[in-house]
N, C-alpha and C positions, 0 to 999 in steps of 0.2 A: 661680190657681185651676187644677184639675188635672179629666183625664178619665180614665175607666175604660174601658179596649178590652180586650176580651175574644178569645180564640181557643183553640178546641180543637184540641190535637193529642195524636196517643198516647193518645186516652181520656179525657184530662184537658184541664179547663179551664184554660188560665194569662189574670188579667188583670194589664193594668201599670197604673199611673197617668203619665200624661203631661202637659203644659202645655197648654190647651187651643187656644192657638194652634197647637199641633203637630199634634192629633188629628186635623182634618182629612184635612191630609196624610198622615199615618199611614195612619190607617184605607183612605184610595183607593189609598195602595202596598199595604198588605197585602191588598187585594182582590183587585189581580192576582196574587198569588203564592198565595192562599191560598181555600179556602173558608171563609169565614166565617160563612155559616149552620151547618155539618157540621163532622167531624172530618178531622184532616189529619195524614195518617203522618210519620215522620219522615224521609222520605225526601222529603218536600215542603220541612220545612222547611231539609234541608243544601240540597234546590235553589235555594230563595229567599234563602240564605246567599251561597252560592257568585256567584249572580245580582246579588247586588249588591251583594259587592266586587270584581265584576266592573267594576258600572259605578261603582263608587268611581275603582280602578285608568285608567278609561279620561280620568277626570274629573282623576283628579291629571297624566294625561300630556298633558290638553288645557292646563291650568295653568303646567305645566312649559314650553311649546310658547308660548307666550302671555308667559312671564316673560322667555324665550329672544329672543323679536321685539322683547320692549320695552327688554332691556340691547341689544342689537344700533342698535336707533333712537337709544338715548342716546351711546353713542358717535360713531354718524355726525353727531351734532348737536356 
């Protein structure tokens, strides 16, 4: 089953459809990066872009960091 989020930017409405176990979480990230009752320029949305493959980026280096400690453990074993 799927939800409908909605957000104006530029003028215009864009909704997506999502899983609805996702919507949740969607919706309260997009709250912070975004107005969601109002319209939101697009310079909102390359910030909310840029912001979180930001914290993508930071997410893949804690990963990497994390993989690194655990071949490191298996060879001292």
């Amino acid at each position: 089953m799927s939800t409908k989020i909605g957000l104006h930017i530029g003028g215009r409405r864009f909704d997506v459809d999502v899983e609805k176990k996702f919507a949740k979480f969607l919706e309260q990230q997009m709250a912070k990066d975004f107005n969601m009752d109002g319209n939101n320029d697009l310079k909102a949305l390359l910030q909310a872009y840029v912001r979180k493959n930001h914290e993508l980026y930071v997410q893949n280096q804690q990963v990497e960091e994390i993989l690194k400690k655990l071949d490191n453990e298996d060879v001292i074993l």
